[in-house]
N, C-alpha and C positions, 0 to 999 in steps of 0.2 A: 648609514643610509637606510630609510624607510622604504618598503619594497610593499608592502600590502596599502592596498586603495583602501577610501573611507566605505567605500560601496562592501568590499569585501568583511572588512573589520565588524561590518553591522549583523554577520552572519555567525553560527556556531558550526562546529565538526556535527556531522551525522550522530547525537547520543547511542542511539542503537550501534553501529558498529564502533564504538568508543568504547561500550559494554564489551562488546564481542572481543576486541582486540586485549581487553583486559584481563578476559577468560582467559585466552590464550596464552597470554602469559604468565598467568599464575600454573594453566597445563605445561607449560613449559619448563616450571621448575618440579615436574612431579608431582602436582596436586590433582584430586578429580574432583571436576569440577562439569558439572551437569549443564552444557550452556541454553538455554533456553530466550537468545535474546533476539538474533535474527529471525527475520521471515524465512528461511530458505529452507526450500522443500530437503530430506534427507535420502530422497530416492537418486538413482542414477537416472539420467533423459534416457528414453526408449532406444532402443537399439537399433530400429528402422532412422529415426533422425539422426544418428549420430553415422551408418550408414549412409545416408544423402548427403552428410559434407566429406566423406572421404571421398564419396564418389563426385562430388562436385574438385575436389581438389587434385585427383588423378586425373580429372579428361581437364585438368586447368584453366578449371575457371574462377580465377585465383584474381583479377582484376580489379579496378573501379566498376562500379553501376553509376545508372543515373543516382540523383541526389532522392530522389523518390524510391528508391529501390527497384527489385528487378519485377518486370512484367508478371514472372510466375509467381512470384510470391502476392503481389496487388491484385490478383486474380483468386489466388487464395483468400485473402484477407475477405472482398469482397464478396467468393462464395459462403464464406462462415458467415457471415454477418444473415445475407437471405438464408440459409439453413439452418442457424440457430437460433436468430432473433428473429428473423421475417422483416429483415431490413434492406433495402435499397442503393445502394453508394455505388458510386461511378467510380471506373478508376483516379480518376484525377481529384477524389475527392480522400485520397488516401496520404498519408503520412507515416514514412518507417524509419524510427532512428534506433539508435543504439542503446534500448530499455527506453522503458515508460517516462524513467526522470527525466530522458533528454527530450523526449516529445513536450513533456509539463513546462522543460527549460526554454524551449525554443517558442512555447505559444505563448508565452508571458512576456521573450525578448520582443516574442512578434509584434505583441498589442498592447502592452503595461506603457502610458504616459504615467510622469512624474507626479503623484497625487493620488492615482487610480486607487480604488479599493477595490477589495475580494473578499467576499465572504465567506468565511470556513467555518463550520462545525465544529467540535472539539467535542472530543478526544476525535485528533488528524494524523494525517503518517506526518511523523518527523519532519519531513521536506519541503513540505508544502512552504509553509510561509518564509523560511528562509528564502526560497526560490522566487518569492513575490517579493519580499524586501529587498532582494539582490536587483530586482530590474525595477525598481523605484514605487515598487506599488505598495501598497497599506493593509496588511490583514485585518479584516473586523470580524475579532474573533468572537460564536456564539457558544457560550458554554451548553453542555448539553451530558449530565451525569448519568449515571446508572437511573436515576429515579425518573429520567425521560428515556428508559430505554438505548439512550446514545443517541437519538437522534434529533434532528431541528421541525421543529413545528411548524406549519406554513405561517401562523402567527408572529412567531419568531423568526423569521425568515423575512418575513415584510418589514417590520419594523427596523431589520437592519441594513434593510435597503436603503441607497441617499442619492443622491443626483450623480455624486463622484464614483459608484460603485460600478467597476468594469465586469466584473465574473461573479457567479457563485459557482465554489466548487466544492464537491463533495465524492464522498469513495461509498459504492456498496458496493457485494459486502465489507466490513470496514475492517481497517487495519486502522485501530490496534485492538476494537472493539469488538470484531464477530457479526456487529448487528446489521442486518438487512432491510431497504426500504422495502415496504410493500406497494404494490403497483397502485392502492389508493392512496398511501402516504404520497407518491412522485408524483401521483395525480393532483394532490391538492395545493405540493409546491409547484407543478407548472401552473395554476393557476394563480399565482402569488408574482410569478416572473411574466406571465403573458401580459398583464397590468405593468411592466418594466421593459420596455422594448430597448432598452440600451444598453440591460444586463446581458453576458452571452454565459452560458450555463458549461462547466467543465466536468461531464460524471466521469470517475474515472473507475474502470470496470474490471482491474484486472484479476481481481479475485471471482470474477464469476463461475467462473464452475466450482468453485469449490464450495457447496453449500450442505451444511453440517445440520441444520432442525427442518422443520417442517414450513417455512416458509422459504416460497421459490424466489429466486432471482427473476426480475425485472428488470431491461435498458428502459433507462430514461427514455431515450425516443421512442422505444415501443408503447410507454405509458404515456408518454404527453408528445403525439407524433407531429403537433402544428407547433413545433419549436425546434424543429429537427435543423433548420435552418441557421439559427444561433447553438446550438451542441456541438461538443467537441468532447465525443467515446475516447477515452484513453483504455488501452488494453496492453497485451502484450504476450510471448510464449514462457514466460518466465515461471510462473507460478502451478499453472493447471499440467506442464509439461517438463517441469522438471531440470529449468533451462537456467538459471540465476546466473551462472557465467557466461552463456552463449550473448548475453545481451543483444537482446531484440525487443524493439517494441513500436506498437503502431496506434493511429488515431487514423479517425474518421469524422469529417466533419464538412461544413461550407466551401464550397471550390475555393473563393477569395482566399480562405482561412488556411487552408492547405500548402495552395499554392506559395502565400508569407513563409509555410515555416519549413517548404522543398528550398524556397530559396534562401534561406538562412543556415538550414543545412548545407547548400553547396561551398558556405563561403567558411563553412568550420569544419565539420569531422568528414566533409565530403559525402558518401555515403554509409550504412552501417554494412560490416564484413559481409562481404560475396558470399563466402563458407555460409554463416551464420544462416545468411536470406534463405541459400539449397534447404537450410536443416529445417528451418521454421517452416518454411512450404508444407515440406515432409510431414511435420507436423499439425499443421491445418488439414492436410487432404489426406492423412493416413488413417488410420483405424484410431479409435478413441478407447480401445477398450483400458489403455493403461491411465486415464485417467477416470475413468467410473472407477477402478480395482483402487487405485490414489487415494480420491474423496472415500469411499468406504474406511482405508483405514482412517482417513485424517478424521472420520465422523467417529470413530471407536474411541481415538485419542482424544477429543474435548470431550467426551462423556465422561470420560476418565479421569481428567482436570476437575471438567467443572464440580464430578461430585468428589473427589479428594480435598479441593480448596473449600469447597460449601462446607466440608466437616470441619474447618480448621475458624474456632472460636471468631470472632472481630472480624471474617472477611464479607464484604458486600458483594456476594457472585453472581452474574448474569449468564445462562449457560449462552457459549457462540451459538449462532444461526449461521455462518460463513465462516469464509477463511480459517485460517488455522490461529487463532490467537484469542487466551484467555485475559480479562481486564479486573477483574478482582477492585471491590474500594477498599483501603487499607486505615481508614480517618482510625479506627481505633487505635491502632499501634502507634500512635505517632504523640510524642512527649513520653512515650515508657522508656526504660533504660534498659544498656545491652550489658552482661556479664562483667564488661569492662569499667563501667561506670559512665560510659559516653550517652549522653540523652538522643534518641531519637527523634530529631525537630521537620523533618519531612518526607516523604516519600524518595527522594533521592538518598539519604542516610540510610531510609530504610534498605532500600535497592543494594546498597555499599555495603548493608550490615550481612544480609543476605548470600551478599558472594564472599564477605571475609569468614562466616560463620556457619554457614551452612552450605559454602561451596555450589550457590546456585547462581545463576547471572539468571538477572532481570532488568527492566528497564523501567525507570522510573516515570509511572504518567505527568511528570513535569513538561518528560521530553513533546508529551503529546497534546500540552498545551492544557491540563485537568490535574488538580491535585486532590487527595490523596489517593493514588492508583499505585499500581503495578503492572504489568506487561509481560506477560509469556507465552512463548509459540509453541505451540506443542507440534511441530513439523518434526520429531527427534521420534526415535524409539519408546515403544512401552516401557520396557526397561526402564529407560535412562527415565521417566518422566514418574514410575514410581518410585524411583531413586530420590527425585526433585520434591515429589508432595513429602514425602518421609522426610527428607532433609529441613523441608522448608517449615512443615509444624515441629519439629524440632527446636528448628532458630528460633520461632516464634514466640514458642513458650517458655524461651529464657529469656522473653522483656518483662521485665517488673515495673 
């Protein structure tokens, strides 16, 4: 008996935690093995959030919420938005699921007809288009290398626009790249979409506080604020707070829009964990100093990549502007051969050669829809990360 749908079949496993799981088990038989594949921050969550779910689980409030989440935390959500961005949203214009992906999952179940297109940048997170494929829509994907700085031109953004395209969605700062729109770059793609009134625009934003060079973080709506109306902010506590297991994550967007994906939550995961909502609040309305102290390290550790990997012959490095993750172009190494006689035919081999030889996990920019890349987060320790540069020019300079 066949048990996986045709819907399902058209999808791949997450490559990133495919990497990751791999690492692990090579640590598993005694090997060390430096994993640098996940985004996941290496700090512990603050002490004060992790305080608000004990104390939310001792006075028992251990329950369902609404499918919206609970009152205190959509009060939160909403003051960060005006105190940080100088943004506006009602509560009922709020959306809280269980991490970012199920928010991304729920607004595609919400609005993807069979046909729809979505326009995605490349190099994307991993997830994206499999989650557009999953609910019948079409990724039209726009390449955009290191020699476009990683990102989409308003020129090239219009051109891939067509009568069929439901969304354009896109990540600053980006994962897998670092790179950051600047508030006239988002200016001159709202002006490419204000000309498209039937596209609705998806920035998803949850790496914004972490910004590593000298270019600031800008929300979409603050830059193009007469399209606030078709946006849909994906964020979340995962990344800036240190949260990756607590899973939480919220959007803001159009009442109509909102409202679709409260009601499509209630008919699946119900609400995201009560605990979780007390801890994230916490985290919205508490002290922020532990993520300024965060971003400072996380800014020390891409300096450290970017100029370890810049020295190592053949790589194309762009230092990050965000998030924690360096994108390196690897087109040189690729047809050399590795010690063992096996030819290295793409950046995935390379990626495999990588963890068999020099004990580093990386992720192959296949996964992120760009070849030839590579993918590393430097979210890990100093240590381990000048373990990774040494290991990694090492492996390299046994391709002949």
């Amino acid at each position: 008996m066949a048990f996986e749908s045709t819907r399902v079949a058209t999808i791949k496993s997450s490559p990133s935690m495919a990497v990751s799981v791999a690492a692990k088990a090579m640590r598993a038989k005694g090997e060390h093995v430096v994993d640098l594949s996940l985004g996941e921050p290496d700090f512990d969550t603050p002490d004060h959030i992790v305080q608000a779910a004990i104390e939310a689980m001792r006075k028992g409030l251990t329950r369902y919420t609404a499918p919206d989440g609970l009152v205190e935390l959509r009060e939160a959500i909403v003051a960060k938005f005006k105190r940080e961005n100088g943004l506006d949203y009602a509560m009922d214009e709020i959306s809280i699921g269980n991490g970012a992906k199920q928010i991304l999952f729920n607004a595609f179940l919400a609005t993807l007809e069979p046909g729809d297109e979505v326009v995605v940048p490349a190099p994307y997170w991993v997830s994206y288009t499999d989650i557009v494929i999953l609910h019948g829509g079409i990724p039209k994907i726009v390449p955009c290398g290191v020699e476009d700085a990683f990102k989409i031109t308003a020129e090239r953004l219009e051109a891939a626009i067509t009568p069929k395209t439901r969304w354009f969605l896109f990540n600053s700062p980006s994962n897998p790249t670092g790179a950051i729109y600047t508030a006239d770059e988002l200016k001159a793609l709202g002006a490419v979409l204000a000309r498209h009134p039937h596209v609705a625009i998806m920035s998803d934003e949850i790496y914004e506080h972490i910004v590593c060079g000298d270019v600031p973080f800008t929300s979409f709506v603050v830059a193009c604020p007469e399209l606030k109306d078709r946006t849909l902010i994906i964020n979340g506590v995962s990344k800036a707070y240190a949260m990756t297991g607590w899973r939480l994550g919220y959007a803001a967007g159009p009442r109509e829009l909102t409202r679709a994906l409260n009601k499509l939550q209630s008919q699946s995961t119900t609400c995201p964990s009560s605990i979780t909502q007390f801890a994230a609040a916490a985290a919205l309305n508490g002290p922020q100093d532990f993520v300024t102290t965060a971003v400072a390290e996380y800014k020390a550790r891409g300096e450290l990549v970017a100029r370890g990997f810049s020295a190592m012959p053949g790589l194309d490095v762009r230092a990050p502007e965000g998030a924690f993750y360096l994108f390196p172009k690897c087109a040189h190494y690729i047809g050399k051969t590795a010690p063992d006689g096996a030819r290295i035919s793409n950046d995935t081999e390379l990626a495999s050669y990588l963890l068999s030889e020099g004990k580093v996990a990386t992720v192959p920019g296949a996964a992120f829809g760009v070849e030839p890349y590579i993918r590393l987060s430097f979210a890990t320790s100093r240590d381990n990360l000048a373990v990774a540069i040494e290991r990694t020019a090492d492996a390299l300079a046994k391709l002949r």
